[in-house]
C-alpha positions as CSV (number, residue, x, y, z in Angstrom):
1,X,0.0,0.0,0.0
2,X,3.3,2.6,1.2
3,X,4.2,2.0,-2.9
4,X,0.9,2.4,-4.5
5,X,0.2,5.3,-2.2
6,X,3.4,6.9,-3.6
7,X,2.1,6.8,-6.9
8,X,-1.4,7.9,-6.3
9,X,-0.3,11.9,-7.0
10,X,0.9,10.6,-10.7
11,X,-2.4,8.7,-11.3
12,X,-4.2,11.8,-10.8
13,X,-1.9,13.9,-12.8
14,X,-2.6,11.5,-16.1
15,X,-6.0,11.3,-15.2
16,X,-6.2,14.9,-15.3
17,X,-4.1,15.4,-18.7
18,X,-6.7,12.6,-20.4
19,X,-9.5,14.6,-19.5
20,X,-7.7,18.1,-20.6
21,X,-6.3,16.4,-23.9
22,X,-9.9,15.9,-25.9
23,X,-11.1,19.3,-25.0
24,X,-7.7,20.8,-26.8
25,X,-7.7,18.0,-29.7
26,X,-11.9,19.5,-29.8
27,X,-14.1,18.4,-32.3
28,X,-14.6,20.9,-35.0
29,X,-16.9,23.3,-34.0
30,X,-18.1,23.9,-37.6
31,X,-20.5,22.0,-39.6
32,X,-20.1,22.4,-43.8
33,X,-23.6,22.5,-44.2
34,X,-24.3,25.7,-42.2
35,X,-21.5,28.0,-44.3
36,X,-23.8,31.2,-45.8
37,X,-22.5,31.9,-49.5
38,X,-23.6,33.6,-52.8
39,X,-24.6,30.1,-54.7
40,X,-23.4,31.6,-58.3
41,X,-19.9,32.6,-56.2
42,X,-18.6,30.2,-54.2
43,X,-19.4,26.4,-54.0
44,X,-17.4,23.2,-52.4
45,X,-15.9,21.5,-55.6
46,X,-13.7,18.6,-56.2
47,X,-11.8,20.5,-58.8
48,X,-11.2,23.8,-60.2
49,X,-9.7,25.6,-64.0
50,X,-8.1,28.3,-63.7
51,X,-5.8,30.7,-65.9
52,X,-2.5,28.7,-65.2
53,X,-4.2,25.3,-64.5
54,X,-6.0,23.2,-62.7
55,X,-6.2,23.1,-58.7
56,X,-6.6,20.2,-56.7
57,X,-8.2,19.3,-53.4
58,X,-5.5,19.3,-49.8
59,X,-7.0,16.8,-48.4
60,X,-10.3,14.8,-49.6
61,X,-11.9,15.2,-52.2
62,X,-13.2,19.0,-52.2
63,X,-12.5,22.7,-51.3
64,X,-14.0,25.9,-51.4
65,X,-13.7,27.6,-54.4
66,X,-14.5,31.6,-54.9
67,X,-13.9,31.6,-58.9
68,X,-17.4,29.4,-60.5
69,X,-18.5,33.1,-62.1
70,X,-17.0,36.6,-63.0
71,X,-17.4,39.5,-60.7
72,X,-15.6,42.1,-62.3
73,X,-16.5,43.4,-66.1
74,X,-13.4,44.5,-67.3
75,X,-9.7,43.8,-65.9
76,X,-9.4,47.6,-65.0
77,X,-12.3,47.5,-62.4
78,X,-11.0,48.0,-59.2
79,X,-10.2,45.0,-57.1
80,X,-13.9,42.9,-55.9
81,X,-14.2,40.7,-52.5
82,X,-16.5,38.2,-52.1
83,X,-16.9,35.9,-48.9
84,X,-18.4,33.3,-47.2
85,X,-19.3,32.8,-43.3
86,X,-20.3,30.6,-40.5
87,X,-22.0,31.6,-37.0
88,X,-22.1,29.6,-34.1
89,X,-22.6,29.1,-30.3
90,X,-21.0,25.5,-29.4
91,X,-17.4,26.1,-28.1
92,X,-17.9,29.1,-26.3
93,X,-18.2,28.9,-22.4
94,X,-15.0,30.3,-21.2
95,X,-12.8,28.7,-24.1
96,X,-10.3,29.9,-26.2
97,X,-11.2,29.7,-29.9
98,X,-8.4,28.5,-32.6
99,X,-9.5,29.0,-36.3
100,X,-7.1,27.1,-39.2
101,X,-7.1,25.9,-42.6
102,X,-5.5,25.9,-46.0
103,X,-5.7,28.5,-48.6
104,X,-4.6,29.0,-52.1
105,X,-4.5,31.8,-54.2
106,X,-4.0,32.7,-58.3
107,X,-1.0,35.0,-59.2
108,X,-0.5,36.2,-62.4
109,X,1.4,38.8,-64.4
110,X,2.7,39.5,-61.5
111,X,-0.5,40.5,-59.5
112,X,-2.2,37.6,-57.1
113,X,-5.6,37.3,-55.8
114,X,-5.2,37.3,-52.2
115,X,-7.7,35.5,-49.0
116,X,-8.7,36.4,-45.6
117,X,-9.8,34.6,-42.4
118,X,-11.7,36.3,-40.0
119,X,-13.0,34.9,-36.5
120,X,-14.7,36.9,-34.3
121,X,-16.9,36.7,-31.1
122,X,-20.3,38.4,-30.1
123,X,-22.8,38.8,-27.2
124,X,-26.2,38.4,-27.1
125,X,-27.6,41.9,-28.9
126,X,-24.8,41.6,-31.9
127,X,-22.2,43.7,-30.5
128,X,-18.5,42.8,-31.8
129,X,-16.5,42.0,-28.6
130,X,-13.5,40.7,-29.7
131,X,-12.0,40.1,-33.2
132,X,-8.6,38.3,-35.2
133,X,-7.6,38.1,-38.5
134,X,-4.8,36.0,-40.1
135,X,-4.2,39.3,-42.3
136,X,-3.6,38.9,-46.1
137,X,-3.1,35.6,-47.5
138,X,-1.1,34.5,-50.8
139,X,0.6,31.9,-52.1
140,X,2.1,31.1,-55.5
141,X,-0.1,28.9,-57.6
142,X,-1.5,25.5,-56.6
143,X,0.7,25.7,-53.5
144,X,-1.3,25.3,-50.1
145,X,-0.5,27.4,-47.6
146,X,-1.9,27.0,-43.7
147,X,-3.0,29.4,-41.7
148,X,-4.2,30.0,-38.1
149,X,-6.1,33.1,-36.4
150,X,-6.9,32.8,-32.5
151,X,-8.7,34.2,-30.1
152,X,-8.5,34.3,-26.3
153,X,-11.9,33.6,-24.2
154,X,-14.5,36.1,-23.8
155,X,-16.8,36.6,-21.6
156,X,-20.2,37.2,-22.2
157,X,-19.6,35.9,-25.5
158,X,-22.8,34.4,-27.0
159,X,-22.1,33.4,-30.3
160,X,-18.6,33.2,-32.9
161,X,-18.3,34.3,-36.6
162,X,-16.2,32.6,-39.3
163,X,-15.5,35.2,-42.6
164,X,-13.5,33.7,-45.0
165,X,-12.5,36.5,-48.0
166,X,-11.1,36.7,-51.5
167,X,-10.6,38.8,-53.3
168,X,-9.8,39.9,-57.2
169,X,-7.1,42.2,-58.8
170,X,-6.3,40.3,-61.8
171,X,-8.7,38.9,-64.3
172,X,-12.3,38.6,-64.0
173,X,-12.5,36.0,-61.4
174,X,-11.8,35.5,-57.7
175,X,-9.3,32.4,-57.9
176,X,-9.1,32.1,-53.5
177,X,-9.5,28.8,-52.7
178,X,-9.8,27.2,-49.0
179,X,-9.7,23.5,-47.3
180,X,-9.5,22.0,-43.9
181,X,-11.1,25.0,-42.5
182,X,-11.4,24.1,-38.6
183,X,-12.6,25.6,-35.5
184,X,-11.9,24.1,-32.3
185,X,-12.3,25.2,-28.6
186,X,-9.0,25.5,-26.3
187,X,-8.7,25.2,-22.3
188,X,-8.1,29.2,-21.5
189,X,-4.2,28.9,-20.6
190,X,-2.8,27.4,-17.1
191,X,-6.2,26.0,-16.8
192,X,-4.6,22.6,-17.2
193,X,-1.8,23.4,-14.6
194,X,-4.1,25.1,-12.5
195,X,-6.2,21.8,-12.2
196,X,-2.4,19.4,-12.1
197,X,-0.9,21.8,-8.5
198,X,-4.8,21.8,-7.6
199,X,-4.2,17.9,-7.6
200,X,-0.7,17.7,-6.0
201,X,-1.7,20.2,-3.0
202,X,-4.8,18.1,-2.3
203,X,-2.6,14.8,-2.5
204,X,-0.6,16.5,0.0
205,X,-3.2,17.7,2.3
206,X,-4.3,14.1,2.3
207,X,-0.9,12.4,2.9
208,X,-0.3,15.3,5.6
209,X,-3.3,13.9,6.9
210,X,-2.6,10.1,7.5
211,X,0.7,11.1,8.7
212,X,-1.0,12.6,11.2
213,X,-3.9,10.2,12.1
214,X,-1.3,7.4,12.4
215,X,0.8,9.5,15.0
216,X,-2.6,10.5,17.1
217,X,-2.6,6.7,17.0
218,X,1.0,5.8,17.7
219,X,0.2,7.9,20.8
220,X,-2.8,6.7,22.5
């Protein structure tokens, strides 16, 4: 029992991290079917043309693309964005919010269509209380590029927003192009520790404890 005893703090501190490490690995808080887009803009696809060729999924078997139609009329318009989004309340509660993804974007003739993530939290009567952007995304063509935009937790948050941007300057077409896009909640930071010395001082208090029942005992 003196060796098991001796190991009891450890147990607790594994225990602990199992039931830390699903929260942080979180499912993904968004759900495909809920994304609000212009239907003639932007659609999930398994493949997409483009001036300099053909792009391919990441992973699976589709992505978002922002080219299927024209927006601008003539190449001298001035640049167009166009974007999709996602609201939600799962997640929230006190949690950190990590967004990421993959994005992809058309250059040509020097001059590249460019992408934008956006995440951003709410309360209850749609006033913006905190917001993050991965700032301007570009990549050279058909190369995928990641990228990740966080926010801490916020209280009286009631509900996230997901904006994902593209946006022309060269050609007709908005050739941004997105996959993997996840959102996950995130223990707020030291929460994790905070619970491991919350463990270890109440091991302590209860080895502290037996010592000294079994000298009240030695005694009598």
């Amino acid at each position: 029992m003196k060796d098991a005893r001796k190991f009891y703090p450890v147990g607790m501190c594994v225990l602990a991290l199992m039931c830390v490490m699903p929260l942080r690995a979180g499912a993904d808080l968004i759900e495909n079917d809920n994304w609000v887009m212009d239907a003639s803009l932007i659609a999930e696809v398994a493949s997409q043309g483009q001036s300099t060729g053909i792009v391919s999924p990441y992973e699976g078997e589709s992505f978002y693309s922002f080219a299927l139609s024209a927006v601008r009329d003539s190449v001298t318009d001035p640049p167009v964005t166009i974007g999709m989004y996602q609201e939600g309340t799962n997640g929230l509660n006190g949690h950190q919010l990590r967004l990421t993804g993959w994005v992809q974007t058309e250059r040509r003739n020097g001059v590249g269509d460019v992408g934008e993530a956006v995440l951003s939290v709410f309360d209850a009567e749609h006033a913006l209380l905190a917001q993050a952007s991965s700032g301007i995304l570009a990549t050279e063509n058909f190369e995928w590029q990641s990228f990740m935009v966080e926010l801490a937790a916020v209280p009286d948050g009631a509900y996230w927003r997901v904006d994902l941007y593209g946006t022309v300057y060269d050609g007709y077409y908005v050739n941004t192009f997105y996959d993997g896009v996840r959102l996950v909640a995130l223990p707020a930071p030291g929460a994790a520790l905070l619970g491991l010395l919350g463990l270890g001082s109440s091991g302590g208090l209860l080895r502290w404890r037996r010592r000294a029942n079994s000298a009240a005992s030695a005694r009598s």
